[in-house]
N, CA, C and O atoms as a Tinker XYZ file with bonds, in Angstrom:
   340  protein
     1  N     74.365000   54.456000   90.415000    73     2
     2  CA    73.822000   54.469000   89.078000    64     1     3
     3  C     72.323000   54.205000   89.176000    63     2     4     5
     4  O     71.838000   53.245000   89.774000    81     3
     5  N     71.662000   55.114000   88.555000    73     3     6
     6  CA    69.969000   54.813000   88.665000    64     5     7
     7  C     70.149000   53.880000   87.196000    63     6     8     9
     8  O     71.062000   53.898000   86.370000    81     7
     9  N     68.822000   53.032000   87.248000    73     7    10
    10  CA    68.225000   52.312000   86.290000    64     9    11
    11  C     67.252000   52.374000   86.017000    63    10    12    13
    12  O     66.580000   51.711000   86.808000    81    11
    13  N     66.575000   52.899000   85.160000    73    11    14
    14  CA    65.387000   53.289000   84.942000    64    13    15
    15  C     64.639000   52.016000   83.602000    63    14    16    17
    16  O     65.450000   51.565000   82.793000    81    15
    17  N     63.388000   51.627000   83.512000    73    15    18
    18  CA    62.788000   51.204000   82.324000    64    17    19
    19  C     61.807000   51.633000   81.551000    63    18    20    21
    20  O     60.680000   51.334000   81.946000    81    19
    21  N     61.877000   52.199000   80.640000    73    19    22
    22  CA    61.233000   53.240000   79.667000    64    21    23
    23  C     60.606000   52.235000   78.591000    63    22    24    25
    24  O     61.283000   51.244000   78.319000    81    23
    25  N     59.290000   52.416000   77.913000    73    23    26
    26  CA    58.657000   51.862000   76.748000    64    25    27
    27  C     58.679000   53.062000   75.758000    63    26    28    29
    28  O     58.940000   54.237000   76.014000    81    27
    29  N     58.331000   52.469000   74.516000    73    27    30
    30  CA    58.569000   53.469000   73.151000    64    29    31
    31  C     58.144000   54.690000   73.436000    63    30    32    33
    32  O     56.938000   54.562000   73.643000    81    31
    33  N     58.481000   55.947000   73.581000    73    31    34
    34  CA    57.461000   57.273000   73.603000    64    33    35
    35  C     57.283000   57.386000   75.172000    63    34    36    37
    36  O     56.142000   57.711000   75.503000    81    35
    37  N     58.076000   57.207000   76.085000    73    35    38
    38  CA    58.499000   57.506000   76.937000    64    37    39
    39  C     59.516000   58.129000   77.328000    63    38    40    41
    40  O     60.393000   58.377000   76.499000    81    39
    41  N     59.655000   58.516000   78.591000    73    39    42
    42  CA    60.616000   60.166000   78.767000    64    41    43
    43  C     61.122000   60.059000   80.399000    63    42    44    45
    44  O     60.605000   59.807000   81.488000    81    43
    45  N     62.530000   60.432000   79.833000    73    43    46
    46  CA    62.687000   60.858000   81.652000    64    45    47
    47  C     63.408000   62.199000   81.727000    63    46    48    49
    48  O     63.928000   62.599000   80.686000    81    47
    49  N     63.505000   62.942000   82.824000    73    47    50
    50  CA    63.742000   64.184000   82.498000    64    49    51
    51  C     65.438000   64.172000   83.694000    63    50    52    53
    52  O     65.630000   63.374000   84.611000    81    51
    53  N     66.423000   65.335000   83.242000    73    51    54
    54  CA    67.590000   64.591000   84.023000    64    53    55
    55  C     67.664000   66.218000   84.439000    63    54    56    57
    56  O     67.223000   67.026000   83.622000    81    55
    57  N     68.087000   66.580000   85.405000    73    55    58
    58  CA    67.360000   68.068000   85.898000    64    57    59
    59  C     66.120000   68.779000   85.213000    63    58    60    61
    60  O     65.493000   67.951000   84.551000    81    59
    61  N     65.551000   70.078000   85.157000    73    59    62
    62  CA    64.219000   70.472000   84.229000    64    61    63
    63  C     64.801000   70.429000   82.991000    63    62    64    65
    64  O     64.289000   69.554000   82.293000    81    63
    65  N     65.537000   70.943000   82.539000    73    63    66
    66  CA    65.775000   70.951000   81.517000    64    65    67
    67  C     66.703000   70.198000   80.122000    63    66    68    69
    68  O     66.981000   70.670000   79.020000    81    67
    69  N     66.978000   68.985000   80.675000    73    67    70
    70  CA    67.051000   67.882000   79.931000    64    69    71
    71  C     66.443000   66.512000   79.943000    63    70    72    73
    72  O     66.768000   65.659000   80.769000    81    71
    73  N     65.179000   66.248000   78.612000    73    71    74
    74  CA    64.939000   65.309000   78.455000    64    73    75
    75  C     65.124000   64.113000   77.444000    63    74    76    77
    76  O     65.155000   64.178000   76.215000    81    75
    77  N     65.227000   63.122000   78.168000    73    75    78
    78  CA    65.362000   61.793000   77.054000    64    77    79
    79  C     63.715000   60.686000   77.009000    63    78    80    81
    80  O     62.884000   60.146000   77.739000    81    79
    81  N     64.090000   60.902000   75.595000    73    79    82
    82  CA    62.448000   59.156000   75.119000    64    81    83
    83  C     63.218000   58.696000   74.419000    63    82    84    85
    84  O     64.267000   59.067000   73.892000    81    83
    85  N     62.397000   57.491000   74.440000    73    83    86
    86  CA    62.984000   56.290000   73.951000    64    85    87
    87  C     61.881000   56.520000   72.799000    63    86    88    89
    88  O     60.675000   56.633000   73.018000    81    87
    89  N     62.498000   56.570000   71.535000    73    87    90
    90  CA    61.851000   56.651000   70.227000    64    89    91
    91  C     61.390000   54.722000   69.742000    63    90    92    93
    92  O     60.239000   54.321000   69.572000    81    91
    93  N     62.102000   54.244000   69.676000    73    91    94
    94  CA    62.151000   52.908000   69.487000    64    93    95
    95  C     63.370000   52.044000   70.071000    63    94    96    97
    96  O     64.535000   52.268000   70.399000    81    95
    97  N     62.489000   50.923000   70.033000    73    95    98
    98  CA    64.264000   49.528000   70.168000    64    97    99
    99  C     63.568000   48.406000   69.268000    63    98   100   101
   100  O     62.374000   48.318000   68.981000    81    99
   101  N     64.364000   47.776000   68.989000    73    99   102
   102  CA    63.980000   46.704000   67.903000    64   101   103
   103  C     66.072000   46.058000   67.917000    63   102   104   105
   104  O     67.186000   46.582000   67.912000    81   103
   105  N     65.529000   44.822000   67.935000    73   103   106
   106  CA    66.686000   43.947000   68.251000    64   105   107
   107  C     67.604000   44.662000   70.125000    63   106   108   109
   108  O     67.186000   44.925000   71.253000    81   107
   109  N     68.803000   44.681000   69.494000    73   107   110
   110  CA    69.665000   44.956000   70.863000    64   109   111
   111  C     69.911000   46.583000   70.315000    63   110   112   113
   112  O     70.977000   46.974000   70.791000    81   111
   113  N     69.445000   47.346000   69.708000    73   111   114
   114  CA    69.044000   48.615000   69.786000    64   113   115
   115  C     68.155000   49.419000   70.085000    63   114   116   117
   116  O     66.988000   49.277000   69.721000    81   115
   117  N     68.598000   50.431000   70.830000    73   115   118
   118  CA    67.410000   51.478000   71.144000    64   117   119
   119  C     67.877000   52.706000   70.220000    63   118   120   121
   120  O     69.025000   52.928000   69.833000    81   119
   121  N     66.605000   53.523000   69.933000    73   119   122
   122  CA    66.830000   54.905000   70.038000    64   121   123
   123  C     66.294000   56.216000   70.463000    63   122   124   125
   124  O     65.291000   56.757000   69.997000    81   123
   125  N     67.043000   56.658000   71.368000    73   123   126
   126  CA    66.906000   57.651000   72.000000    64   125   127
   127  C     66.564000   59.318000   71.574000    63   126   128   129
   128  O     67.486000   59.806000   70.921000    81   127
   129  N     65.648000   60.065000   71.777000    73   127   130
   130  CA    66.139000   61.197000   71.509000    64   129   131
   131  C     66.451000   62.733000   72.857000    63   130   132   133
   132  O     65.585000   63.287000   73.535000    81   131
   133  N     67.177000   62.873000   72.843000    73   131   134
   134  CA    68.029000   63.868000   73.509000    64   133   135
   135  C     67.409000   66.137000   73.563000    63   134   136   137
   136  O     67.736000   67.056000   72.812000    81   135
   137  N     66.734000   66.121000   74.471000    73   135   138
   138  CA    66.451000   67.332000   74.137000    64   137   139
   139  C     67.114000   68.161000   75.384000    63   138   140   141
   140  O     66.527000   68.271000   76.460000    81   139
   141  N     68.326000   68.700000   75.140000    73   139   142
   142  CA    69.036000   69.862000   76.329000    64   141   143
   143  C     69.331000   71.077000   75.660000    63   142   144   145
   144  O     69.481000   71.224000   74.447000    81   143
   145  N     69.404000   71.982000   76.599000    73   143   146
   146  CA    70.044000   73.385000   76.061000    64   145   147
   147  C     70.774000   73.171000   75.063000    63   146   148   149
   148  O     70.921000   71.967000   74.850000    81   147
   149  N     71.617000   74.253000   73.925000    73   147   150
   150  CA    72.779000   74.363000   73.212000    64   149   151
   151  C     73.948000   74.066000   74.262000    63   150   152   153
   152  O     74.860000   73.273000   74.032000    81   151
   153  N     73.818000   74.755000   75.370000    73   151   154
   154  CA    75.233000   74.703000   75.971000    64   153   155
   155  C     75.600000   73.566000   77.140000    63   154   156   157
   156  O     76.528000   73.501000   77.946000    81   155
   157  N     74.793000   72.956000   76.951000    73   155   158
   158  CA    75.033000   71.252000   77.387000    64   157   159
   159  C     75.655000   70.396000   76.190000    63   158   160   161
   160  O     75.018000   69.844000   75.293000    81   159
   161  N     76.985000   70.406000   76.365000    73   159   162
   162  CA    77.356000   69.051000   75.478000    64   161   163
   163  C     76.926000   67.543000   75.245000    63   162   164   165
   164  O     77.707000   66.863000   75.911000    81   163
   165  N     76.176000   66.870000   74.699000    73   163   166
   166  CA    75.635000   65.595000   74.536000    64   165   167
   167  C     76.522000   64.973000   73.570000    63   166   168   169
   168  O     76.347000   65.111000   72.359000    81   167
   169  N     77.897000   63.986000   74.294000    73   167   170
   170  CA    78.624000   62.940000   73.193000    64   169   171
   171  C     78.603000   61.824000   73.469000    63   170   172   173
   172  O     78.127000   61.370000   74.510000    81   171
   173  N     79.045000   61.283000   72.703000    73   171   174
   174  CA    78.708000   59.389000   72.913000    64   173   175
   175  C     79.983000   59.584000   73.542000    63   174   176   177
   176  O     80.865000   60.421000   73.351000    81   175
   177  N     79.828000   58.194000   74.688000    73   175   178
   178  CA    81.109000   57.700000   75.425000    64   177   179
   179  C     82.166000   58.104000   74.614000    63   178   180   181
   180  O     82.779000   59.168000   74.697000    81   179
   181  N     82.376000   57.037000   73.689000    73   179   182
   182  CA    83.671000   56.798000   72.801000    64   181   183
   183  C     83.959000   58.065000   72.307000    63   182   184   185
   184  O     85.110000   58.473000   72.465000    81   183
   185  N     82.721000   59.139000   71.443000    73   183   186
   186  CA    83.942000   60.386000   70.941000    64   185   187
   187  C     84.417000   61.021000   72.294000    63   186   188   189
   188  O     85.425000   61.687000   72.058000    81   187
   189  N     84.034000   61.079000   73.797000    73   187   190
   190  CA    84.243000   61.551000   74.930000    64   189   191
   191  C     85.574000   61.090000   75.215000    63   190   192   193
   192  O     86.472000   61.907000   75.419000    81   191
   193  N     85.791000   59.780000   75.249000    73   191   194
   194  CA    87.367000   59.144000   75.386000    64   193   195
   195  C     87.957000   59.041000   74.444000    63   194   196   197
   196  O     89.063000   58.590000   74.745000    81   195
   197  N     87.846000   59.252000   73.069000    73   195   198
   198  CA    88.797000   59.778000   71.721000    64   197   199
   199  C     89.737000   61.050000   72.252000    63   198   200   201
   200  O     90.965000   61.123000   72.284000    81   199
   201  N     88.759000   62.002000   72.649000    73   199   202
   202  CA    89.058000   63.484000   72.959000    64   201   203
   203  C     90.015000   63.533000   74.183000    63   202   204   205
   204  O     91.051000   64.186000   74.313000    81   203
   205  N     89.451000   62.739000   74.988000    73   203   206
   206  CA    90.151000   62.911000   76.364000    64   205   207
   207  C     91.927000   62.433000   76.118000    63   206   208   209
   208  O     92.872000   63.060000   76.598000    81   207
   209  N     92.055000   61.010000   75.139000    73   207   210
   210  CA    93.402000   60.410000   74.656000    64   209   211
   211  C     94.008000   62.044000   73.752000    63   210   212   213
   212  O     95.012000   62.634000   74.152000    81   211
   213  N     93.165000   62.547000   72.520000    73   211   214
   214  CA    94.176000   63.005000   71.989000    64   213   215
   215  C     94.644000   64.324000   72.856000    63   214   216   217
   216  O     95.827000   64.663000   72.828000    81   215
   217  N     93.663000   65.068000   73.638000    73   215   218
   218  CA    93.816000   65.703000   74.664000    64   217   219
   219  C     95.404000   65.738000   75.888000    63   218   220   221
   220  O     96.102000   66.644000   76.343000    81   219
   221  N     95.390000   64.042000   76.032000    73   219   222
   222  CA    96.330000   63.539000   76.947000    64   221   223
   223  C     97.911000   63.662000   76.233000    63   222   224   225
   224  O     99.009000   64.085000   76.595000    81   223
   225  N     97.375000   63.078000   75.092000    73   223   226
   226  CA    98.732000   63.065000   74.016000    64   225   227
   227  C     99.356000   64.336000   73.828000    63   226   228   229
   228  O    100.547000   64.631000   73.921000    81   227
   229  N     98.299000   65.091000   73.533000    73   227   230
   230  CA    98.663000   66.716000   73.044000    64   229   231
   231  C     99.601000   67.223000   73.652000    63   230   232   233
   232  O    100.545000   67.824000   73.139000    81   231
   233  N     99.396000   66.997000   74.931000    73   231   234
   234  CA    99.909000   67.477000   76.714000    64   233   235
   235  C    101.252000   66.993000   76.561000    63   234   236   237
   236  O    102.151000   67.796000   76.810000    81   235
   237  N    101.523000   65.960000   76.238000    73   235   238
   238  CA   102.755000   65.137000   76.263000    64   237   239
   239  C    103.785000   65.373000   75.432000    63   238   240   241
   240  O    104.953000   65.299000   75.814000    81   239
   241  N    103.417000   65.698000   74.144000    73   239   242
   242  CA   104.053000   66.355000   73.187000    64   241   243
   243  C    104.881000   67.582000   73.867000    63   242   244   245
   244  O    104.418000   68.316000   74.740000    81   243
   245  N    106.460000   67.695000   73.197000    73   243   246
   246  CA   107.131000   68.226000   73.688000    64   245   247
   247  C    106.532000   70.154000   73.338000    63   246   248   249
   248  O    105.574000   70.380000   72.599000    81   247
   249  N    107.282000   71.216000   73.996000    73   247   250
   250  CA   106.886000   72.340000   73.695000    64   249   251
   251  C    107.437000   72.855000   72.483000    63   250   252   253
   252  O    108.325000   72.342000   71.801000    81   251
   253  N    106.825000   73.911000   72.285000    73   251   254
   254  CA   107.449000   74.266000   71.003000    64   253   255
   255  C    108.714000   74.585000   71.230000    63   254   256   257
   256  O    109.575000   74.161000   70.458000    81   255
   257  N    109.190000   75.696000   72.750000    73   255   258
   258  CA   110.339000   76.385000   72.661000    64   257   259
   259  C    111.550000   74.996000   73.021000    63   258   260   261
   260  O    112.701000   75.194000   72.632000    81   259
   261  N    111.264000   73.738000   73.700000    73   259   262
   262  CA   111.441000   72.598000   73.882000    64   261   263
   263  C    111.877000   72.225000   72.138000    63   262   264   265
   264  O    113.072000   72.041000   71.909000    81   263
   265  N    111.181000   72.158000   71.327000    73   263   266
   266  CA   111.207000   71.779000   70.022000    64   265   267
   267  C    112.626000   72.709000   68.977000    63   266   268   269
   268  O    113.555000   72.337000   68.260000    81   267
   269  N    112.059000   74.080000   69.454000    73   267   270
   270  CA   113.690000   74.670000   68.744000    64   269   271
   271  C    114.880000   74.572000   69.384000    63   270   272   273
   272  O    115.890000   74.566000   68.680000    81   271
   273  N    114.996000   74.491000   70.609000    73   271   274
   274  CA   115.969000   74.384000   71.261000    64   273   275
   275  C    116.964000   73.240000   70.974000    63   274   276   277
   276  O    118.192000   73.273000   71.052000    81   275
   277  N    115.953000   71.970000   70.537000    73   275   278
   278  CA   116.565000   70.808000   69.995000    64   277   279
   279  C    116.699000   71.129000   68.382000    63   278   280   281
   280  O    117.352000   70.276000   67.780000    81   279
   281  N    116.298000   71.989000   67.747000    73   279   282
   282  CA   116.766000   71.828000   66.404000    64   281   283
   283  C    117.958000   72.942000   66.223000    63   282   284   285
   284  O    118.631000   72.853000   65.197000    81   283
   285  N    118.167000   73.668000   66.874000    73   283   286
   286  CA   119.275000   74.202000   67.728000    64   285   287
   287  C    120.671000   73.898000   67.675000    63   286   288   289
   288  O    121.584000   74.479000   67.088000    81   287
   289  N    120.666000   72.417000   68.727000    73   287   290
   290  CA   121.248000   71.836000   68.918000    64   289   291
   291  C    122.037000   70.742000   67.367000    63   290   292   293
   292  O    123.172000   70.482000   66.965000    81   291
   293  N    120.634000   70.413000   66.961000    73   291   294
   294  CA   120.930000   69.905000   66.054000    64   293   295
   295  C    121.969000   70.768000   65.112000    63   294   296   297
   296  O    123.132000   70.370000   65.169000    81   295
   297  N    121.713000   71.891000   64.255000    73   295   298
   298  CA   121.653000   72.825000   63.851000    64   297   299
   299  C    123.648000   72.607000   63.733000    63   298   300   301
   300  O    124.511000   72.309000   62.908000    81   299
   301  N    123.498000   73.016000   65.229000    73   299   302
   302  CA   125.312000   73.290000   65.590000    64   301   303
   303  C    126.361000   72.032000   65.508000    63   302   304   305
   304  O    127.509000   72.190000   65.090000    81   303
   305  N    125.889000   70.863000   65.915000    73   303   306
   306  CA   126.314000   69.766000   65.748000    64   305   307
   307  C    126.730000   69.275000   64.066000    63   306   308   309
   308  O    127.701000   68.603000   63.719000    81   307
   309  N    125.491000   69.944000   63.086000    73   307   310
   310  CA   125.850000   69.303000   61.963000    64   309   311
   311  C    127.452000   69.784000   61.427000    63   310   312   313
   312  O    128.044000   70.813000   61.753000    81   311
   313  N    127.980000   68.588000   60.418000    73   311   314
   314  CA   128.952000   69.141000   59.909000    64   313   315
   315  C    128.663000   70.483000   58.785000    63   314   316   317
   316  O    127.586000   70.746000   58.249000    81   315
   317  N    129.634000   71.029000   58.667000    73   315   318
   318  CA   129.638000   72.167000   57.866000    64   317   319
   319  C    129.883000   71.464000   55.674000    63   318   320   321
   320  O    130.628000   70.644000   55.138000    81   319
   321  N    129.187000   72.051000   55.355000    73   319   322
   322  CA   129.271000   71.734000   53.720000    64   321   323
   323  C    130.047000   71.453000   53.516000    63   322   324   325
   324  O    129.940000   70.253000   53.264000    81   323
   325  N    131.164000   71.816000   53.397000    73   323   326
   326  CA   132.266000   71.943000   52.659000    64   325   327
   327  C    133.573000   71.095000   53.567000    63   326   328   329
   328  O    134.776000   71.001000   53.324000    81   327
   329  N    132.970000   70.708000   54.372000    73   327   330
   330  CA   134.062000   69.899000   55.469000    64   329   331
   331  C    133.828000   68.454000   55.120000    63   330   332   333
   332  O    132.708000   67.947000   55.067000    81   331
   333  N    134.988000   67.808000   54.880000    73   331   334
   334  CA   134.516000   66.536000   54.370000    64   333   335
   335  C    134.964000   65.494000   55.981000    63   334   336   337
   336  O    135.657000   65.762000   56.962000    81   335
   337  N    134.253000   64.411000   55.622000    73   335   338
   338  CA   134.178000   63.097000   56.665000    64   337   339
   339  C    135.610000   62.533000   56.353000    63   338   340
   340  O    136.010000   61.517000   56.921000    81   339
C-alpha cells in the first residue's frame, strides 16, 4: 500500500490518466476530486461490497427451471377441490 501526503489543491496521478486533489479537509474529512476516463468505474468501498453481497446472493438463489420444477411438484401433491380431508 503506498501512502502518500497531499495539501489542499494538490494532485496525484494513478497511471496518466487518472487524477486525484485533495479539494479540502476540515475536521476528520477530506474531499477529494476524482478525474478518470468514463470507462473507469470510481465507487466508494461500501457501494463496491453492497454489489459484490447482492451479486453473491443472486448466485445462490435457486434457478428458475429449479423453481418450476418445485412448483411442479407442489402442483401434483396438492389435494384435488372437490376431495375432502
Amino acid at each position: 500500500m503506498l501512502i502518500l501526503r497531499r495539501r489542499e489543491g494538490e494532485s496525484f496521478l494513478i497511471g496518466e490518466d487518472i487524477k486525484i486533489t485533495v479539494l479540502s479537509t476540515k475536521d476528520s474529512e477530506t474531499q477529494i476530486a476524482i478525474e478518470a476516463p468514463k470507462e473507469v468505474p470510481v465507487l466508494r468501498s461500501e457501494l463496491h461490497s453492497a454489489m459484490v453481497e447482492n451479486r453473491d446472493a443472486a448466485e445462490e438463489q435457486s434457478q428458475p427451471q429449479e423453481l418450476l420444477a418445485m412448483l411442479s411438484q407442489l402442483q401434483h401433491k396438492s389435494p384435488d377441490p372437490g376431495e375432502t380431508q
